[in-house]
C-alpha positions as CSV (number, residue, x, y, z in Angstrom):
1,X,29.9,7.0,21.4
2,X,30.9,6.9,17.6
3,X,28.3,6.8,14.8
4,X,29.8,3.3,13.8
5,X,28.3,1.7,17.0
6,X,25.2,3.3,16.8
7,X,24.1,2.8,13.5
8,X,26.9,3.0,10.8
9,X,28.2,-0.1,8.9
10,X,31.0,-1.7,7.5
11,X,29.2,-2.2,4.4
12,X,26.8,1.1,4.1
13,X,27.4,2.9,0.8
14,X,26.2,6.7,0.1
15,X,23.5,5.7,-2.9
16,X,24.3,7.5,-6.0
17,X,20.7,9.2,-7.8
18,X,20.0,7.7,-11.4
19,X,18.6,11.2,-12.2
20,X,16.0,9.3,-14.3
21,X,12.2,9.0,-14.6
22,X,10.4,5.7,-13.6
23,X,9.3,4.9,-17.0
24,X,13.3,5.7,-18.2
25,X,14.4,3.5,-15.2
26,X,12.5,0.8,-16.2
27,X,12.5,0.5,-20.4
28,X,17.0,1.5,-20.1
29,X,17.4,-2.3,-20.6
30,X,14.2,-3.2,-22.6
31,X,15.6,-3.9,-26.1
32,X,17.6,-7.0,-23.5
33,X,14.6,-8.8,-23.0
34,X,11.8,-7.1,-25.0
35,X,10.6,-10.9,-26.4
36,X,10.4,-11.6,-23.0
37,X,6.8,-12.2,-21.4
38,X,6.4,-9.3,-18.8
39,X,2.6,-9.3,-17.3
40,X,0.1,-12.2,-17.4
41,X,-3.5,-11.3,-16.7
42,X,-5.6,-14.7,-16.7
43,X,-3.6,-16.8,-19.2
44,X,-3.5,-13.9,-21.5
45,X,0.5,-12.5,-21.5
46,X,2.3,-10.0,-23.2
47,X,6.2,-9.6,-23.7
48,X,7.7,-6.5,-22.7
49,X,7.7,-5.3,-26.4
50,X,3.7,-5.3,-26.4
51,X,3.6,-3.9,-23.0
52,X,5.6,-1.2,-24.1
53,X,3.6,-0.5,-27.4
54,X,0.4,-0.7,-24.8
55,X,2.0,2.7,-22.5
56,X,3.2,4.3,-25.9
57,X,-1.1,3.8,-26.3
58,X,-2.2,5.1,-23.2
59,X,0.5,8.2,-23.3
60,X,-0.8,9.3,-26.6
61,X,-4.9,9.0,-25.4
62,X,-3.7,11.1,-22.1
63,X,-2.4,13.9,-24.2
64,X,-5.3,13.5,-26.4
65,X,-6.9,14.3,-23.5
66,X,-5.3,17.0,-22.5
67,X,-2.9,15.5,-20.2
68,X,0.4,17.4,-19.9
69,X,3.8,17.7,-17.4
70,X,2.7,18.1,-13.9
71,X,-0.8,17.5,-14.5
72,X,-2.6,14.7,-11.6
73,X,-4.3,11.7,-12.9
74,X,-6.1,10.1,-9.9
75,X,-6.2,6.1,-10.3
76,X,-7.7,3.5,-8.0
77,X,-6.8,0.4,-9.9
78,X,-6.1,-3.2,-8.3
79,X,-3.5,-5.4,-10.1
80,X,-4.6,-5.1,-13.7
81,X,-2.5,-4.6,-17.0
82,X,-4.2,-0.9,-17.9
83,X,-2.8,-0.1,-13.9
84,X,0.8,-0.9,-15.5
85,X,0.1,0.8,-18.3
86,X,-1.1,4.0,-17.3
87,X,1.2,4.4,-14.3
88,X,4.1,4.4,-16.7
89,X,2.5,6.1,-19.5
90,X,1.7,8.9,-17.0
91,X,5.2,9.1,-15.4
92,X,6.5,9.1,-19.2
93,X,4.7,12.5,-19.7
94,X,6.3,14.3,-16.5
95,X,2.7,14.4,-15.4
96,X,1.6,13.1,-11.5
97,X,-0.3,10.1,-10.5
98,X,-2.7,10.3,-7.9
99,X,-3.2,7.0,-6.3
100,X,-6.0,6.5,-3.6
101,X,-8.3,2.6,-2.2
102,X,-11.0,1.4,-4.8
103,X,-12.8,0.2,-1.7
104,X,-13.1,4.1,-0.9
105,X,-16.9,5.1,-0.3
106,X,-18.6,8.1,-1.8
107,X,-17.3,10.8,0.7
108,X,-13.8,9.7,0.7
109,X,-13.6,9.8,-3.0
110,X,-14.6,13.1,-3.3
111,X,-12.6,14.6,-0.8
112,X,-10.1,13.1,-2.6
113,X,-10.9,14.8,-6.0
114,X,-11.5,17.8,-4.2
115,X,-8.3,18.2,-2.5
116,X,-6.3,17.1,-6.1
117,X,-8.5,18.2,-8.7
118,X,-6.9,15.9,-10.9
119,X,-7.5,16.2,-14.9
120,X,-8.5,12.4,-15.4
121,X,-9.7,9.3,-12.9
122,X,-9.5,5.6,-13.5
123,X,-11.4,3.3,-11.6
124,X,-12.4,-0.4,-11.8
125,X,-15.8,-0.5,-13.2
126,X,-17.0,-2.2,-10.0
127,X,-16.5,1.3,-8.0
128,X,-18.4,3.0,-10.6
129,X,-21.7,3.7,-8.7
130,X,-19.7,6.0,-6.3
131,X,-19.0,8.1,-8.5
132,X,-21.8,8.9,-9.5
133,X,-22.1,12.2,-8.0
134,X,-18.9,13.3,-9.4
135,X,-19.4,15.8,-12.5
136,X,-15.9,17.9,-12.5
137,X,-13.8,15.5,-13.6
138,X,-13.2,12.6,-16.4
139,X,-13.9,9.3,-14.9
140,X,-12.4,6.4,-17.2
141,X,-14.1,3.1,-15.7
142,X,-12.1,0.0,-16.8
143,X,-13.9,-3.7,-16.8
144,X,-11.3,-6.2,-16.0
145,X,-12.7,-8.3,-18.8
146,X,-10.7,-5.6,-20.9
147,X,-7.4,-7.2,-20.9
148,X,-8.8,-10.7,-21.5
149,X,-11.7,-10.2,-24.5
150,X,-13.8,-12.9,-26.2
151,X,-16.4,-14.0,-24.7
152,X,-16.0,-11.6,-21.3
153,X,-17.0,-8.9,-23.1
154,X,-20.5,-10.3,-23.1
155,X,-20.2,-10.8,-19.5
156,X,-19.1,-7.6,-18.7
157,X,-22.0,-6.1,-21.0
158,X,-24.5,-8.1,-19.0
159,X,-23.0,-7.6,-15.7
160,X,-23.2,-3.6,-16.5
161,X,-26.7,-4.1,-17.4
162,X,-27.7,-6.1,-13.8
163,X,-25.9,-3.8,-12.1
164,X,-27.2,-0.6,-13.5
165,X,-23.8,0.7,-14.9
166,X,-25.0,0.8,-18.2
167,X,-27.2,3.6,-17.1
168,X,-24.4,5.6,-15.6
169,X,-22.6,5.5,-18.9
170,X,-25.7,6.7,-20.3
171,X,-26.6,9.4,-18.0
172,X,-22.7,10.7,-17.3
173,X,-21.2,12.4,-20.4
174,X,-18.3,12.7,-17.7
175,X,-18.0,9.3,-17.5
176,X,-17.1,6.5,-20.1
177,X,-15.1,3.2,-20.8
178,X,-11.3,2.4,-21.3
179,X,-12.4,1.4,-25.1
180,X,-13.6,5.0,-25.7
181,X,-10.8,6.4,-23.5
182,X,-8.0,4.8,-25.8
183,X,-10.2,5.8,-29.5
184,X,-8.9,8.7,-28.1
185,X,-5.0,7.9,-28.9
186,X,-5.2,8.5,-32.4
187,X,-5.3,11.8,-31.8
188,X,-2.4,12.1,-29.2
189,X,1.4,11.5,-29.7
190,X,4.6,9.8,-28.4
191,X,6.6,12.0,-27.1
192,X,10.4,12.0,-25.3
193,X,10.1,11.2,-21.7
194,X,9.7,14.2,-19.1
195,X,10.1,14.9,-15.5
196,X,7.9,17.7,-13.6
197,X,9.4,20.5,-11.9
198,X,9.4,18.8,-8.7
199,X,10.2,15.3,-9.9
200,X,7.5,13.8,-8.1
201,X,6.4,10.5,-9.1
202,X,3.2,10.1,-7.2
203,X,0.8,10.7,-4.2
204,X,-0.1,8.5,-1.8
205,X,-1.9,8.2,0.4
206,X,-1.2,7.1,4.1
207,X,-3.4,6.0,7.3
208,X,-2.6,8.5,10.0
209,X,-1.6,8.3,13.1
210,X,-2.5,11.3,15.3
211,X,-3.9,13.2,12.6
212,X,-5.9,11.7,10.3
213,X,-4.9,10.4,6.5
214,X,-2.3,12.1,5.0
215,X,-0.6,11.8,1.3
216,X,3.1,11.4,1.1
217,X,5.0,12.7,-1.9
218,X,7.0,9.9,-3.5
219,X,10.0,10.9,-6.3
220,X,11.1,9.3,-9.3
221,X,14.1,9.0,-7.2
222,X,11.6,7.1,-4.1
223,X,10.9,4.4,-6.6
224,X,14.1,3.8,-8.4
225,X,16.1,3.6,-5.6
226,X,13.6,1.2,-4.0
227,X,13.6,-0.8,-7.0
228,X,17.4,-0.9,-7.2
229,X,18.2,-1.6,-3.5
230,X,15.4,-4.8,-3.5
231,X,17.4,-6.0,-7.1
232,X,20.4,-6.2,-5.8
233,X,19.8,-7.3,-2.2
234,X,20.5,-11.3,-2.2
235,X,19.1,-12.0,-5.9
236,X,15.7,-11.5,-4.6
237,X,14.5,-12.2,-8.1
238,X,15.8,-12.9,-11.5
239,X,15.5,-11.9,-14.9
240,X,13.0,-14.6,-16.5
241,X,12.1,-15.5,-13.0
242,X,8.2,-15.4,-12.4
243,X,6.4,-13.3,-9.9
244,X,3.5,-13.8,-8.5
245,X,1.9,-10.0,-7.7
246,X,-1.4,-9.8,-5.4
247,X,-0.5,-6.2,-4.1
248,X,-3.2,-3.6,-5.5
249,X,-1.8,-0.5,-7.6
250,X,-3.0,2.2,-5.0
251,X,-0.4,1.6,-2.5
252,X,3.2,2.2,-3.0
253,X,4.6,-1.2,-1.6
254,X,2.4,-2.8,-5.3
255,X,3.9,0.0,-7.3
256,X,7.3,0.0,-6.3
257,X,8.1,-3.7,-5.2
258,X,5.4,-5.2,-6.8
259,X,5.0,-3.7,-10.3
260,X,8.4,-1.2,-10.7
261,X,11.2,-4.0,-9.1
262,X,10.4,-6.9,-11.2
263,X,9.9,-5.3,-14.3
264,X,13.2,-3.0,-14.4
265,X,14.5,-6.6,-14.0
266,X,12.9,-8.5,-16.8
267,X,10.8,-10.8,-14.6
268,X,7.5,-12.5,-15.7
269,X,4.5,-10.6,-13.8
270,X,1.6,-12.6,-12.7
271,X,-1.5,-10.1,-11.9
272,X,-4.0,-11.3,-9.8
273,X,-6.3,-8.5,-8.6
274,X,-8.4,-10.5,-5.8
275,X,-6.9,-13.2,-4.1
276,X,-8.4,-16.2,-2.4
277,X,-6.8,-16.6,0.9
278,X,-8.6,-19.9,1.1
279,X,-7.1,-20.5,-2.0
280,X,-3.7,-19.3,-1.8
281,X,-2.1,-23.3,-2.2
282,X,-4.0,-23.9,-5.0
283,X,-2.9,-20.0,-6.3
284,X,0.5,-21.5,-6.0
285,X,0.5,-24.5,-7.6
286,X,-1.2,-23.2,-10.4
287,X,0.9,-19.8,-11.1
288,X,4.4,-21.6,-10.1
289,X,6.1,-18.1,-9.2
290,X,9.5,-17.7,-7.7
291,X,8.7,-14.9,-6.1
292,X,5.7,-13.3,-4.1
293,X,5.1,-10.3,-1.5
294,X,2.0,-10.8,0.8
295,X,0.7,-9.7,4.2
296,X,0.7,-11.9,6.8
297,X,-3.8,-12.6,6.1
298,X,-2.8,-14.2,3.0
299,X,-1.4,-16.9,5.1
300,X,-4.4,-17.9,7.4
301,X,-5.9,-20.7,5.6
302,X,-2.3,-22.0,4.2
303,X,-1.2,-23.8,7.2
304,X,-4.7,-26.3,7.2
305,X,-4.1,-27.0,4.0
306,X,-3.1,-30.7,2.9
307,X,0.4,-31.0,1.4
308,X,1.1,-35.0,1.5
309,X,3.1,-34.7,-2.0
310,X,2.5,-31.9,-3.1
311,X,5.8,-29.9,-4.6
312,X,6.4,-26.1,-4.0
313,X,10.2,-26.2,-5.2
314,X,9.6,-23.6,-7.6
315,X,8.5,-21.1,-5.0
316,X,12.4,-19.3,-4.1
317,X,11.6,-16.1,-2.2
318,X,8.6,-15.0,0.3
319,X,8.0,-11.6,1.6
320,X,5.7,-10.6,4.1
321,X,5.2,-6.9,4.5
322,X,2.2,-4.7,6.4
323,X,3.1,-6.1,10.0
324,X,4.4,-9.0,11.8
325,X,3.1,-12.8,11.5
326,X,2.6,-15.0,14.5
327,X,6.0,-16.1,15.3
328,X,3.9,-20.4,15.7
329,X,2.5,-19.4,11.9
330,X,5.9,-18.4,11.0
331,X,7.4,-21.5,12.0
332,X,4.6,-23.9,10.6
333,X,4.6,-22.0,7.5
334,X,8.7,-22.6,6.8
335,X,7.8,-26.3,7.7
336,X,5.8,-26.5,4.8
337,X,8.0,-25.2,2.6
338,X,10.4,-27.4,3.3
339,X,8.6,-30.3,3.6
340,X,7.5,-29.4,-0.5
341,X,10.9,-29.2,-1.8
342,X,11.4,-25.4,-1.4
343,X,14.5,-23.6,0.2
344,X,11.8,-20.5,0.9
345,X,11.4,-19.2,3.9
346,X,9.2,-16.3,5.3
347,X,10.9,-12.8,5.6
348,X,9.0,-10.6,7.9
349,X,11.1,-7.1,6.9
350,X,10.1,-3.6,7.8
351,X,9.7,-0.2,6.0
352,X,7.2,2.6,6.1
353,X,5.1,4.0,3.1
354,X,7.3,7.1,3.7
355,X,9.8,5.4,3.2
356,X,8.5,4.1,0.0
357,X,8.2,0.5,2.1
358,X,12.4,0.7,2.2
359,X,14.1,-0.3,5.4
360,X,15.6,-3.2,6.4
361,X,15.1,-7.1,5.3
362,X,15.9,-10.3,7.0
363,X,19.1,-11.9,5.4
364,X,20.3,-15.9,6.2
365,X,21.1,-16.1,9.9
366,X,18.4,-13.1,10.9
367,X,18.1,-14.4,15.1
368,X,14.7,-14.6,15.9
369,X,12.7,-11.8,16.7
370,X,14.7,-9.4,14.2
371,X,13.1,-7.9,11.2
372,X,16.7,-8.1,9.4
373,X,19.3,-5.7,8.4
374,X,19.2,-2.2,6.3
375,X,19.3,-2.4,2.9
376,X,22.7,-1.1,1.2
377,X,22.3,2.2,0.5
378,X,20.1,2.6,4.0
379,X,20.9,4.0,7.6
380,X,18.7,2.5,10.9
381,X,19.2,4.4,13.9
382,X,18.1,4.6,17.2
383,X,17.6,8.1,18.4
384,X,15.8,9.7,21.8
385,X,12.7,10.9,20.8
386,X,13.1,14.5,22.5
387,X,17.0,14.7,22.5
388,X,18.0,13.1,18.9
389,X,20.6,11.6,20.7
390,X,21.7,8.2,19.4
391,X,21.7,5.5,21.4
392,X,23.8,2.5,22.2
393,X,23.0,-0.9,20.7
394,X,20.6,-3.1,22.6
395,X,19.0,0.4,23.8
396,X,15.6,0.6,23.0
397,X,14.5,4.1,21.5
398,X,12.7,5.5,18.1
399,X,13.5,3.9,15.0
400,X,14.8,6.7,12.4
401,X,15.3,5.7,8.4
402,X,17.7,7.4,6.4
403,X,18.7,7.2,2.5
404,X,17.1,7.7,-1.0
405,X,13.6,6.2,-0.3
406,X,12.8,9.3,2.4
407,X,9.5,10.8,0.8
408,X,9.3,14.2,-0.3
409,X,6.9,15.0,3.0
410,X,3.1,15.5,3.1
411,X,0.9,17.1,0.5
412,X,0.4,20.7,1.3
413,X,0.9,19.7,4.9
414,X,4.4,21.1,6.2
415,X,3.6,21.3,9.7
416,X,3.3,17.4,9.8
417,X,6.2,17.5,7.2
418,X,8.4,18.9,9.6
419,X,7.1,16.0,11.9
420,X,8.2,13.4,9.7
421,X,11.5,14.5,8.5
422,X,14.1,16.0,10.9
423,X,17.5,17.3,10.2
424,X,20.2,15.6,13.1
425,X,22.4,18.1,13.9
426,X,25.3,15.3,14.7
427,X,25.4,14.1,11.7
428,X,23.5,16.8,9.6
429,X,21.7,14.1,7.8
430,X,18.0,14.3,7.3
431,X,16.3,11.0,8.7
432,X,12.2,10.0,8.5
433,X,11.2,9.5,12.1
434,X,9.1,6.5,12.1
435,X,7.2,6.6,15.6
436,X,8.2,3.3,16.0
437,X,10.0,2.3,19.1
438,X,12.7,-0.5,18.6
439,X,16.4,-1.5,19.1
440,X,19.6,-2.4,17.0
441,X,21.5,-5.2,18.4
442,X,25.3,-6.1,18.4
443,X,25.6,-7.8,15.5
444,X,23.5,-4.7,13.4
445,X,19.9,-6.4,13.5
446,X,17.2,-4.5,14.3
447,X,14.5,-5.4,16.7
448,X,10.9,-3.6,16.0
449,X,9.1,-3.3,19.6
450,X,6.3,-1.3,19.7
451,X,4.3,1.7,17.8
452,X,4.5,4.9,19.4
453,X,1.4,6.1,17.0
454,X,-2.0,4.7,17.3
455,X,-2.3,3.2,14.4
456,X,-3.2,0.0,14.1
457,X,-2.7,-3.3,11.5
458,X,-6.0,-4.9,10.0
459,X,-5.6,-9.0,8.9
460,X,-4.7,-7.9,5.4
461,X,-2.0,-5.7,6.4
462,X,-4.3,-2.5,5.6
463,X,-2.7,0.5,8.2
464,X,-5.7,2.4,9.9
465,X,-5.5,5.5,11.7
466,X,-8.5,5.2,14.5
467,X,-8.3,9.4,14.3
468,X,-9.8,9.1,11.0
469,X,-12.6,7.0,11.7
470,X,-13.3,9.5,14.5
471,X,-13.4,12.4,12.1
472,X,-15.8,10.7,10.0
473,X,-18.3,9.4,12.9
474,X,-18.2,12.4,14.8
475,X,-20.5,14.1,12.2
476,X,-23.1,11.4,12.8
477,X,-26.0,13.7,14.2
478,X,-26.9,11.1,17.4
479,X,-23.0,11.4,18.7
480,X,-21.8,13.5,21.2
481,X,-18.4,12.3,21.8
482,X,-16.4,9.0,20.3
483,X,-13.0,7.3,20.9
484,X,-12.0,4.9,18.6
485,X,-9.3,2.3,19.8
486,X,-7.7,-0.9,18.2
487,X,-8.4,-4.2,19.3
488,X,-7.6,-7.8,18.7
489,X,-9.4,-9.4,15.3
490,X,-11.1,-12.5,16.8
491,X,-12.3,-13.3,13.5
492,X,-8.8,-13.8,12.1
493,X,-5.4,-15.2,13.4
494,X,-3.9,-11.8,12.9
495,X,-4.3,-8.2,12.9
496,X,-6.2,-5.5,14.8
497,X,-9.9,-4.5,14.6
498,X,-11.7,-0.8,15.5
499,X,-14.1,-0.8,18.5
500,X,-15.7,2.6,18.8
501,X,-16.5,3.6,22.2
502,X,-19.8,6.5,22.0
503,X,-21.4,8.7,24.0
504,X,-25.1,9.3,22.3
505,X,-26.6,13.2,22.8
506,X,-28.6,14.0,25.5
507,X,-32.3,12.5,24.7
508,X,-30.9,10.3,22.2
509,X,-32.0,6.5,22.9
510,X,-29.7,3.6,21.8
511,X,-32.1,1.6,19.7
512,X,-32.9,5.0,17.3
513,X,-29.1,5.6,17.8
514,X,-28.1,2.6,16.2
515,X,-29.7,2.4,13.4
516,X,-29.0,5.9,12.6
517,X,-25.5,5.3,13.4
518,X,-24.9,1.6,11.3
519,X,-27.0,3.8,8.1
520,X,-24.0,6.8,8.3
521,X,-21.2,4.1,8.6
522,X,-22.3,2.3,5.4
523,X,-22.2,5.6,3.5
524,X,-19.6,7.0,4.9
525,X,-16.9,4.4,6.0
526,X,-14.9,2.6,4.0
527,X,-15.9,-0.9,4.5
528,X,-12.0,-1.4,5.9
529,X,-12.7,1.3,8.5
530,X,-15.8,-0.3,9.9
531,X,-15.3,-1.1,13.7
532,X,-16.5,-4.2,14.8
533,X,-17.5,-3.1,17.8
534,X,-19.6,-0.3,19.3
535,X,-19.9,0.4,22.9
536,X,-22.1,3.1,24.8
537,X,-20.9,5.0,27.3
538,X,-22.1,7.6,29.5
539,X,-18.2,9.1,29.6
540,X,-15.2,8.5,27.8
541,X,-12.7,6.8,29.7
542,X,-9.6,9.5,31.6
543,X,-6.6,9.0,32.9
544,X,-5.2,10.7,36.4
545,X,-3.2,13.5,34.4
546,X,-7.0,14.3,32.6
547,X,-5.9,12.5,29.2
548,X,-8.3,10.6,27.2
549,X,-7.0,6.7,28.2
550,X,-6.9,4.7,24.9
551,X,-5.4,1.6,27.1
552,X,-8.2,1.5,29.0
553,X,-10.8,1.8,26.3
554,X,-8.9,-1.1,24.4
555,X,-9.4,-3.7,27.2
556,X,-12.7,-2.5,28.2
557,X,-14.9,-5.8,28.1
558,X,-18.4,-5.5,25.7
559,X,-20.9,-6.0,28.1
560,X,-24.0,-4.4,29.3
561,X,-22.2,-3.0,32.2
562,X,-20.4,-0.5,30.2
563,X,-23.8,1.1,28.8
């Protein structure tokens, strides 16, 4: 069989590096459009100029603070203006940022800072009170009144003071505001842009599958070329065009699609760190973007809304990333559009967070049922997962990525590294084995079937690795054994939910259990990570060849019988 007909194409073209930073990447064509708006935060907007004068800010208060090539800043930012401003401003000084979930709990944060000991850490002032019990490192808490002024400020004073934030400031000398952070920048300078040893852009983290959270190590190189391949791919979106960003700043997918495509292109940005799904119509109508990436949650409530005359003609291009949308909301959602004037239509792509969310996208005439074709400078193949054969089109086997977006691996994990990233000896290229079985079909579409990993989807497209939850709940003093599996959401028309399944130590009674058990999930789990359900079991369920049967655990039925 030749390469061609397993997963070469006509049009495939080797990707050439820009051998540039992010921040260089994205300011080569600034002077173009620098009276151009670039980010809108609440009606208050700022051209690309200002923006630009607000990272020249923020770079000289890092290396007031000490901040230097290679150096980690940890950030865990939704959508704001500062989160633009200090991702670039700390790519433009060759040092590393750190990204990791604001909805994080106490223990997750500081294994976190433990495991990076980064220099500085950024946080929304509403996570504040976790960190509390952090003392080794410079915590920057940033209001997201900061951007906006006036009369917020008040709010945010007295919202500090209710809260009992104001005391943490007070009690924290490690600890203080993004107005105090950037007093600071008098005393750094603007300096030419760098690039560490490694050329690493970021760290980020990524749900696990068999073994727990990991962080993947994206390049300046990850994001460019993920930038480049989405700009030129179909006119996504256009210079002046707005954009309509709901992604948070701690996953790759809102940095590089979200934040680093649109503005390399001179597009409008429209933050919004916490959507409304109810709300998403009247989001719409109000922002006017052309362009928007969501999960498929932000599209439950859409389809009961009312549209009798109401005019979405402005909206151009829709991408849903995270996981796949109910094929009967896919449909009704398209109707919509159409029915309010707009040539939009939902494409369902897919890509991996190691693969800096690069993969393939649906293009005009995508059959049903296909998540699209691979970008330009990207290979999809089909390989056995023990051979590394390739196989035939229409042949289902693992889905394999290769081409610029491949991360660097796993922080300090080679083992898993290894895992990940395979040299083929036919071809001798290096491809990211996904886990994911699927299939290529005749016409070069690719067909996603099934994970191989246990991993599961949550409503808001959040990945979850059930392996982590275990690690967690397993040093809860009343269990003895636990198996965590994925199941159905019933409480939302997509996604999967955890159901832990427990069995309690001997002379442990359920009632005490409980309580015990719901008091170590609210300070240890991530409020993401919470299962839903929790069954108890005298044994874990087997299967015949003595392997613990996650199958049977997910269609076990919560009743008393199983206690």
């Amino acid at each position: 069989m030749s390469e061609k007909n397993s997963y070469l194409r006509d049009d495939y073209v080797e990707y050439t590096p820009t051998n540039m930073t992010v921040y260089e990447y994205m300011t080569k064509n600034i002077k173009e459009y620098e009276e151009l708006t670039a980010l809108s935060f609440y009606g208050i907007r700022s051209t690309y100029k200002q923006m630009l004068e607000k990272i020249e800010e923020a770079e000289r208060a890092l290396r007031a603070f000490g901040i230097g090539n290679g150096d980690i800043v940890a950030m865990s930012l939704p959508g704001m203006p500062e989160a633009v401003h200090l991702i670039y401003a700390v790519n433009k000084i060759g040092a590393i940022y750190c990204a990791f979930d604001c909805r994080s709990q106490e223990t997750e944060i500081l294994e976190t800072l433990e495991k990076f000991k980064p220099k500085l850490c950024f946080i929304p002032s509403f996570q504040l009170k976790a960190f509390k019990n952090v003392h080794d490192c410079t915590v920057v808490s940033i209001d997201p009144t900061h951007s906006i002024g006036g009369p917020t400020k008040i709010s945010a004073f007295v919202a500090d003071a209710w809260t009992g934030r104001v005391f943490i400031y007070g009690s924290h000398k490690n600890i203080l505001s993004y107005d105090k952070f950037l007093e600071k920048a008098k005393e750094g300078k603007n300096l030419p842009p760098e690039r560490n040893k490694d050329n690493v852009f970021g760290y980020f983290y990524t749900s696990g599958t068999t073994y727990g959270r990991k962080s993947i190590i994206l390049t300046n190189e990850n994001i460019n070329a993920t930038a480049y391949q989405y700009g030129i791919t179909e006119n996504y979106v256009r210079k002046g065009e707005v954009m309509l960003d709901i992604m948070p700043m701690f996953t790759c997918y809102g940095v590089s699609i979200a934040m680093h495509l649109p503005l390399s292109l001179g597009v409008l940005v429209k933050l919004i760190p916490l959507i409304d799904t109810k709300k998403l119509k009247q989001t719409l109508v109000r922002e006017k973007p052309n362009f928007i990436i969501t999960v498929p949650a932000h599209w439950e409530y859409f389809v009961k809304e009312n549209f009798d005359g109401c005019d979405l003609s402005f909206l151009r291009t829709v991408i849903v990333g995270g996981d796949k949308i109910d094929p009967g909301y896919e449909e009704k959602i398209n109707g919509i559009f159409k029915k309010c004037g707009s040539n939009a239509w939902i494409r369902c792509g897919y890509g991996l967070s190691e693969t800096t969310s690069v993969g393939v996208h649906p293009v005009e005439g995508t059959p049903k049922g296909s998540v699209g074709k691979p970008m330009i400078h990207t290979l999809i193949g089909i390989f056995d997962k023990d051979t590394l054969e390739p196989l035939p089109r229409g042949e289902k086997g693992e889905i394999c990525i290769y081409g610029p977006t491949l991360c660097a691996g796993y922080y300090k994990d080679e083992e898993m590294s290894r895992m990940l990233l395979k040299k083929h000896e036919d071809d001798g290229r290096v491809w990211c084995h996904t886990g994911d079985v699927g299939y290529i079909d005749e016409g070069g579409y690719l067909f996603f079937c099934e994970r191989l990993k246990r991993m599961y989807v949550r409503f808001d497209g959040t990945k979850i690795s059930p392996y982590s939850i275990e690690q967690i709940l397993e040093k809860c003093p009343p269990i003895a054994r636990i198996m965590v599996t994925a199941i159905r959401d019933k409480d939302h028309s997509h996604g999967m939910c955890a159901r832990a399944l427990i069995v309690l130590r001997e002379g442990v009674n359920e009632k005490d259990a409980r309580a015990e058990i719901d008091k170590f999930i609210s300070e240890n789990l991530g409020q993401h990570m919470v299962p839903k359900e929790i069954i108890f079991v005298e044994k874990l369920p087997y299967t015949k060849m003595g392997k613990l049967d996650y199958f049977a655990a997910s269609q076990m039925e919560n009743t008393e019988e199983n206690k």
